[in-house]
N, CA, C and O atoms as a Tripos MOL2 file, in Angstrom:
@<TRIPOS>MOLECULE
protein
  180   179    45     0     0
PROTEIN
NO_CHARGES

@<TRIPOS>ATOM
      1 N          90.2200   88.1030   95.3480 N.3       1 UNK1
      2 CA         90.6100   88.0840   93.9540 C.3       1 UNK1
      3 C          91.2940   89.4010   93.6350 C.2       1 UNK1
      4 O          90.9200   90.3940   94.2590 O.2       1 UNK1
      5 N          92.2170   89.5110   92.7670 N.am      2 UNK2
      6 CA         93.1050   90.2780   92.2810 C.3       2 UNK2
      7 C          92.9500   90.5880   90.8820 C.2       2 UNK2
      8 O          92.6170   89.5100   90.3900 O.2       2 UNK2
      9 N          93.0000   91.4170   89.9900 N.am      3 UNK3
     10 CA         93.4220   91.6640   88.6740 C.3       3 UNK3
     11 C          94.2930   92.5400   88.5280 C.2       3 UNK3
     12 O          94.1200   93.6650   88.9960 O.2       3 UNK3
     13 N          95.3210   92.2290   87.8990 N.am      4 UNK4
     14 CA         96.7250   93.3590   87.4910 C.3       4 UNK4
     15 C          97.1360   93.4460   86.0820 C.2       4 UNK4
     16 O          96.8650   92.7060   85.1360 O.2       4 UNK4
     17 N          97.7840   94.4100   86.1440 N.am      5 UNK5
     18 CA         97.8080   95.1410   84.5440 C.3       5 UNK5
     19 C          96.6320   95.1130   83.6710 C.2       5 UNK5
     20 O          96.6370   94.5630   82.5700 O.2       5 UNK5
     21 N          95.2810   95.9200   84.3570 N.am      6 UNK6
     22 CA         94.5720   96.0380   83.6600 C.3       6 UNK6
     23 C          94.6480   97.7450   83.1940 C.2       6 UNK6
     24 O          95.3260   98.5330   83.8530 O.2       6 UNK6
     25 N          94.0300   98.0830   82.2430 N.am      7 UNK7
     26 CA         93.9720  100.0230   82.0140 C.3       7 UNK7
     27 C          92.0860  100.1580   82.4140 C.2       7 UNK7
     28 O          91.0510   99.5730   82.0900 O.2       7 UNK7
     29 N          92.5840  101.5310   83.4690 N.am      8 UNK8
     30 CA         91.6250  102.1200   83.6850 C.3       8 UNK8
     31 C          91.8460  103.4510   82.9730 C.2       8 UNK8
     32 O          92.8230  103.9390   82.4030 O.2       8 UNK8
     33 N          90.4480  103.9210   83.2310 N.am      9 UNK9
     34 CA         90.2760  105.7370   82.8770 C.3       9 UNK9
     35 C          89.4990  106.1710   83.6990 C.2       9 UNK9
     36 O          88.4350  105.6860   84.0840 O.2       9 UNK9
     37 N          90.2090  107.4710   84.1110 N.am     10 UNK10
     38 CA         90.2560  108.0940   85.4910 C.3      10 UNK10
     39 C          89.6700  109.6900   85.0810 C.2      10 UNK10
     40 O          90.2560  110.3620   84.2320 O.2      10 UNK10
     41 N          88.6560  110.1020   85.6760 N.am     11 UNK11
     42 CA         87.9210  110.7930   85.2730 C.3      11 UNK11
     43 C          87.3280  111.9950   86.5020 C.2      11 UNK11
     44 O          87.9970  112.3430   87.4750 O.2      11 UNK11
     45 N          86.3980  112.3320   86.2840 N.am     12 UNK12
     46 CA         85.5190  113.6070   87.2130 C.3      12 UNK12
     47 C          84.1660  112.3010   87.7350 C.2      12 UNK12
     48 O          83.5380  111.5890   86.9520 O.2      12 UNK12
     49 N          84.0360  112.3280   89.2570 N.am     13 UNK13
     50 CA         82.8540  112.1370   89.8220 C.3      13 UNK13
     51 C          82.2340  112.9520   90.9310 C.2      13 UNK13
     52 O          82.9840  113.4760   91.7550 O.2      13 UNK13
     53 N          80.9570  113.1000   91.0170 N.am     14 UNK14
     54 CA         80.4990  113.8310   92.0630 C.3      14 UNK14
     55 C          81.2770  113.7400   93.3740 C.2      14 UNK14
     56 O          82.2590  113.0010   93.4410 O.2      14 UNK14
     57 N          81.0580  114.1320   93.9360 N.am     15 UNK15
     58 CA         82.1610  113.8280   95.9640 C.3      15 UNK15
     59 C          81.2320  113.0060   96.0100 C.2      15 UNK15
     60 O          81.7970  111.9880   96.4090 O.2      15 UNK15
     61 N          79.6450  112.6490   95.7930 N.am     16 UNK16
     62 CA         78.9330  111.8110   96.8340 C.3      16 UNK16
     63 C          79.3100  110.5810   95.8510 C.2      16 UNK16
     64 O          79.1180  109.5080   96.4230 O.2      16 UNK16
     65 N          79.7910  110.4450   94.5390 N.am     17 UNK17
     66 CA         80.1740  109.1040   94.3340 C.3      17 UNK17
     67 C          81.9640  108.5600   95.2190 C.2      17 UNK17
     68 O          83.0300  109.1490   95.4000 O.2      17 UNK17
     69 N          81.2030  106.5530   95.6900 N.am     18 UNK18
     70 CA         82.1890  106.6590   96.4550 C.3      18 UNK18
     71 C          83.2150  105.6580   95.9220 C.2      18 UNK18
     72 O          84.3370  105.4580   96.3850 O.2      18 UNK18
     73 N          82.5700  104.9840   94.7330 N.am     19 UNK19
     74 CA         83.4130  103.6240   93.8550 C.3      19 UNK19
     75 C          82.8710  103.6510   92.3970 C.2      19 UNK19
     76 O          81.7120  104.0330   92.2400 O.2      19 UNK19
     77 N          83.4920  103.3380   91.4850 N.am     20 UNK20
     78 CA         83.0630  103.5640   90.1430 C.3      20 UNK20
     79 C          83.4130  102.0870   89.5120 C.2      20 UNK20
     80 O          84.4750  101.7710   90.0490 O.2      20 UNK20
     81 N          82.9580  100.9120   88.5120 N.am     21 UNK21
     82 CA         83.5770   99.7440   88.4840 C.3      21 UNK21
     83 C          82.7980   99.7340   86.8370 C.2      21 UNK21
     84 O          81.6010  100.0190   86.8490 O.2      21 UNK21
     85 N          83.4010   99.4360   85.5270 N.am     22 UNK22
     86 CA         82.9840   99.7230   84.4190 C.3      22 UNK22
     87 C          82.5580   97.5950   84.3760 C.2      22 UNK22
     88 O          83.0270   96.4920   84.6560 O.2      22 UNK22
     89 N          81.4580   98.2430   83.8490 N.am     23 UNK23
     90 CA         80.5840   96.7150   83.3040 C.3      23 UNK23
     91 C          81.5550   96.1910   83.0280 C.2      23 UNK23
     92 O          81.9930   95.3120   83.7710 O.2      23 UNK23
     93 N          82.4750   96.6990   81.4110 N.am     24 UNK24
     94 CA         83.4730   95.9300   81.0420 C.3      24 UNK24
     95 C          84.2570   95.1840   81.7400 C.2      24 UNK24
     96 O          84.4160   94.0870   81.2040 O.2      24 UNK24
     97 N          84.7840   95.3070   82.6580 N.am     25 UNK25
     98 CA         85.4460   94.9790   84.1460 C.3      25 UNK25
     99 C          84.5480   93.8020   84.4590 C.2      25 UNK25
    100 O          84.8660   92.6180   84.5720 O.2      25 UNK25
    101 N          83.7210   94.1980   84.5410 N.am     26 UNK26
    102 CA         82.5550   92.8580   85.5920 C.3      26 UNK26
    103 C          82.5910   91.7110   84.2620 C.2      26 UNK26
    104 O          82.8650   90.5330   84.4930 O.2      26 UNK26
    105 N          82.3420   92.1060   83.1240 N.am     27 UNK27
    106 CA         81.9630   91.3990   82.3150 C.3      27 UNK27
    107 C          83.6120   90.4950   81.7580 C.2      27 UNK27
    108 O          83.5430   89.3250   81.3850 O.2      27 UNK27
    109 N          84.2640   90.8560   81.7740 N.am     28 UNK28
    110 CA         85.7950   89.8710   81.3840 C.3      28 UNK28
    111 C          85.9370   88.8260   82.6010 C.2      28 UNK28
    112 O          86.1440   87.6140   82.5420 O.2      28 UNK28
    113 N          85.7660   89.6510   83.7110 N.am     29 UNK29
    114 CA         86.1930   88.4910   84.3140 C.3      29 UNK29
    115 C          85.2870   87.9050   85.5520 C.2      29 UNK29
    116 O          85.5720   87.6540   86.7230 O.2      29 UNK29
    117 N          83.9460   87.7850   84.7120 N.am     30 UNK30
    118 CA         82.6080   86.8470   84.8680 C.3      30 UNK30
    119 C          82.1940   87.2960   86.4980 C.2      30 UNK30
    120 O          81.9450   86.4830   87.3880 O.2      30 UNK30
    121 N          82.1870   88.7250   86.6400 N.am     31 UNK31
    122 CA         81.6260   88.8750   88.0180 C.3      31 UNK31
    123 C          80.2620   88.7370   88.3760 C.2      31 UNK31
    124 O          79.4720   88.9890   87.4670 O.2      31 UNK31
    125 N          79.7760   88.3960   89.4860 N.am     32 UNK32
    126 CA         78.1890   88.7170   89.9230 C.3      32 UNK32
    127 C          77.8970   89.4050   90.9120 C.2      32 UNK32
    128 O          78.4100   89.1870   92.0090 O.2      32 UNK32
    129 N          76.7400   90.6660   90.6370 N.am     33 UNK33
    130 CA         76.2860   91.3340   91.5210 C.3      33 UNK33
    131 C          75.2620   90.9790   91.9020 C.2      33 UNK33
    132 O          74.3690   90.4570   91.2350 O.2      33 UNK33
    133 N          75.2680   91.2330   93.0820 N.am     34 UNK34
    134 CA         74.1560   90.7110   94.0590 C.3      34 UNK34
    135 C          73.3790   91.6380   94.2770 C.2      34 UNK34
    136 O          73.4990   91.5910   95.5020 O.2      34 UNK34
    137 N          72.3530   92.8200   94.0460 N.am     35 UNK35
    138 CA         71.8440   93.6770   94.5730 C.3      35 UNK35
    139 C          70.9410   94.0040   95.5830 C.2      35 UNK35
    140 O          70.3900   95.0620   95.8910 O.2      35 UNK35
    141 N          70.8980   92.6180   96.1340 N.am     36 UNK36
    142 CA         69.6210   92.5540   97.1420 C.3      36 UNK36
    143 C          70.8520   92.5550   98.4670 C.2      36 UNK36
    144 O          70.5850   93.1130   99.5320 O.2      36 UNK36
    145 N          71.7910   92.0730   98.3090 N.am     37 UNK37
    146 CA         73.2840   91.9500   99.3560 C.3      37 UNK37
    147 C          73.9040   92.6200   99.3810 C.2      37 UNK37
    148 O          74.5670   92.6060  100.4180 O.2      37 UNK37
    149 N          74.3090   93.8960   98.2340 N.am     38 UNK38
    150 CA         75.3580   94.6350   97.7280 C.3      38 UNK38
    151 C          76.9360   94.0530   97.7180 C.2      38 UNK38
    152 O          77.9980   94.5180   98.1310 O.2      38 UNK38
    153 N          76.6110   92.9770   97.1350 N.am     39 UNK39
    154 CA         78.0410   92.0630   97.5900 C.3      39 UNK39
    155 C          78.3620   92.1910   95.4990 C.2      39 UNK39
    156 O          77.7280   92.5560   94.5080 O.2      39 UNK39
    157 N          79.8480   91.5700   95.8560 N.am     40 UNK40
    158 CA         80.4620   91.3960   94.0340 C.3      40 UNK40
    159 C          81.4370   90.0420   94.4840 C.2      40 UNK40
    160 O          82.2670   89.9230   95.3850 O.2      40 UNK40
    161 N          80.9450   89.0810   93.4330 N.am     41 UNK41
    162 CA         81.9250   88.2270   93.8020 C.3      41 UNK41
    163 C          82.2330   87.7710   92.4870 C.2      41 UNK41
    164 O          81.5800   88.3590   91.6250 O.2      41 UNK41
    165 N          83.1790   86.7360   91.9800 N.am     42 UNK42
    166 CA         83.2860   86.0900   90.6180 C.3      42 UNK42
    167 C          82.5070   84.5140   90.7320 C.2      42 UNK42
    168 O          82.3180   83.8600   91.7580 O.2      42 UNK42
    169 N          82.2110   84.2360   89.6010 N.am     43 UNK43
    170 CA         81.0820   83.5250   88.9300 C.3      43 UNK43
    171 C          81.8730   82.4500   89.0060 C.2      43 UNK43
    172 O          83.0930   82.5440   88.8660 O.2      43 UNK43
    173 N          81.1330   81.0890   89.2820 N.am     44 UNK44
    174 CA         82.1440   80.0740   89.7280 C.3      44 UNK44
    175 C          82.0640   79.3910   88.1650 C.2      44 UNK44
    176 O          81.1530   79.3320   87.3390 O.2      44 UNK44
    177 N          83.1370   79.0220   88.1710 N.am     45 UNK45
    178 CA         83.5870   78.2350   86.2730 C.3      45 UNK45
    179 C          83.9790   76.9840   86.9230 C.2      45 UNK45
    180 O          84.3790   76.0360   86.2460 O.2      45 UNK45
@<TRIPOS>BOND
     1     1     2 1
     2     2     3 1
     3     3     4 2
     4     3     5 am
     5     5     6 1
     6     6     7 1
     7     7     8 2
     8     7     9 am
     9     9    10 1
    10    10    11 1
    11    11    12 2
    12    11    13 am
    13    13    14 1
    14    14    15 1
    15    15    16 2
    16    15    17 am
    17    17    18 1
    18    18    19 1
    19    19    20 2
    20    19    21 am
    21    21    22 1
    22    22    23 1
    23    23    24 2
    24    23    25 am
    25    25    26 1
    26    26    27 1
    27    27    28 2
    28    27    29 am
    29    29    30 1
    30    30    31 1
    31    31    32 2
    32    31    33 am
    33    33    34 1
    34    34    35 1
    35    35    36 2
    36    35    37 am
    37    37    38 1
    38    38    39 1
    39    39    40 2
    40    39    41 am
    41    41    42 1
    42    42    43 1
    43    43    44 2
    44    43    45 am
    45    45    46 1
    46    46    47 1
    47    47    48 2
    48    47    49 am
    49    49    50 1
    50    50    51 1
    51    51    52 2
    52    51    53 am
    53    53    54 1
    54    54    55 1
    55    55    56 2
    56    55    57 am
    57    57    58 1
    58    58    59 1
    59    59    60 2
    60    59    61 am
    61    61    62 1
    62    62    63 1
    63    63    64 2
    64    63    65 am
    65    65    66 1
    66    66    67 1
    67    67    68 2
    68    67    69 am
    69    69    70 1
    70    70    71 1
    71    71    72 2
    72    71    73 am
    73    73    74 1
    74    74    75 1
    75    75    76 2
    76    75    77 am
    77    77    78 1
    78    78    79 1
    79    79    80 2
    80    79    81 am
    81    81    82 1
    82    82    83 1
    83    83    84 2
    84    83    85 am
    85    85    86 1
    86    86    87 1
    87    87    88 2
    88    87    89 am
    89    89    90 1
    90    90    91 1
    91    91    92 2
    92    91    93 am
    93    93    94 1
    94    94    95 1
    95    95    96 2
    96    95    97 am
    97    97    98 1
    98    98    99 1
    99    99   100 2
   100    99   101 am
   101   101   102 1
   102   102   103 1
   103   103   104 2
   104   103   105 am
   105   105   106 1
   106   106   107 1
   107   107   108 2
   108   107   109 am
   109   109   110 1
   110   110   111 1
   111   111   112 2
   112   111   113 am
   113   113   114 1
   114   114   115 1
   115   115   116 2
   116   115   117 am
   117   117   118 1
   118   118   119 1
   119   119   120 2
   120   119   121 am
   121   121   122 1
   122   122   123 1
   123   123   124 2
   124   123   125 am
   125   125   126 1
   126   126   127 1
   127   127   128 2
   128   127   129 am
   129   129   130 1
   130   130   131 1
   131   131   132 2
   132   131   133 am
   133   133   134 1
   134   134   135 1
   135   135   136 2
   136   135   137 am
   137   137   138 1
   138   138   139 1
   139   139   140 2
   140   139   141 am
   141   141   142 1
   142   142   143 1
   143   143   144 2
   144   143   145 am
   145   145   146 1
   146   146   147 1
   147   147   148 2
   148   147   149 am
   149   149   150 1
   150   150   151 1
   151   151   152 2
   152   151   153 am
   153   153   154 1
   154   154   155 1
   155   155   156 2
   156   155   157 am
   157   157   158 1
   158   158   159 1
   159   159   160 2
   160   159   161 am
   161   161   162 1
   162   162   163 1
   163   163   164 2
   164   163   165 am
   165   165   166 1
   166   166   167 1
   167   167   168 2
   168   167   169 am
   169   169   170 1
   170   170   171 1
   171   171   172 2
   172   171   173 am
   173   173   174 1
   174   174   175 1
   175   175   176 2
   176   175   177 am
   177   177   178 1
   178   178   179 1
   179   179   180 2
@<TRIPOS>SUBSTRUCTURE
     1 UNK1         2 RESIDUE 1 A UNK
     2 UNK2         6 RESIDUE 1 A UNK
     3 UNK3        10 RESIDUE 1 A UNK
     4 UNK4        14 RESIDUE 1 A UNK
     5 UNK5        18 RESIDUE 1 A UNK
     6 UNK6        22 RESIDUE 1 A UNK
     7 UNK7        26 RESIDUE 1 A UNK
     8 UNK8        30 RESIDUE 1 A UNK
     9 UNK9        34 RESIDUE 1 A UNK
    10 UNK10       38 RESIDUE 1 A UNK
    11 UNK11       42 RESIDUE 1 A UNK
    12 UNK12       46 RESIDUE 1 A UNK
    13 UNK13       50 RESIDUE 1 A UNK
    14 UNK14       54 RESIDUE 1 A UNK
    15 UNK15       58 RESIDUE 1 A UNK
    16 UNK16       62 RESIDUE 1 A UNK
    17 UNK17       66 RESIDUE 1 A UNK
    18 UNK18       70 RESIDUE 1 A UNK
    19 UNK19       74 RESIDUE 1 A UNK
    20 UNK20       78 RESIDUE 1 A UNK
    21 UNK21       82 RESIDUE 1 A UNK
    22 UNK22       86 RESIDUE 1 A UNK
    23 UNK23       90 RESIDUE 1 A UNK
    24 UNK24       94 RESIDUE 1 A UNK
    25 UNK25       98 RESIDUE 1 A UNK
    26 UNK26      102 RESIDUE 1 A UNK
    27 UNK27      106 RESIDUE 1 A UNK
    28 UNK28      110 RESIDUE 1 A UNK
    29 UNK29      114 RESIDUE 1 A UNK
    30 UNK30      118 RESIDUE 1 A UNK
    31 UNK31      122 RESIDUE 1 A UNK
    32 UNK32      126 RESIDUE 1 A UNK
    33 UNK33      130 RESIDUE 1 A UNK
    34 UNK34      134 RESIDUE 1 A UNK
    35 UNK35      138 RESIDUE 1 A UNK
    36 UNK36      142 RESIDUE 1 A UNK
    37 UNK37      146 RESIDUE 1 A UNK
    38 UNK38      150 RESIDUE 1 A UNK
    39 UNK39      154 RESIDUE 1 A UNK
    40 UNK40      158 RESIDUE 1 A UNK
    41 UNK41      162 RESIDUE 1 A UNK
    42 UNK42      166 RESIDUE 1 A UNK
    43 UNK43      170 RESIDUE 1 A UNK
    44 UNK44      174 RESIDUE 1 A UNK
    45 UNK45      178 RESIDUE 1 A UNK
């Protein structure tokens, strides 16, 4: 899956952070985290 022309904001993270992904993001376009898998996939409609 792809999303384009979305706006991010680009900021300061520690070095030991290695990906940053804002809820908002997960939440438009109906993602699910798996935390027992560490997987992200989208929510089937």
């Amino acid at each position: 899956m792809s999303i384009k022309n979305i706006e991010i904001d680009v900021g300061f993270l520690p070095k030991n952070h290695n990906r940053l992904l804002g809820l908002d993001i997960l939440m438009n376009y109906h993602f699910i985290v798996d935390m027992s898998k560490l997987e992200l996939y989208p929510a089937k409609q």
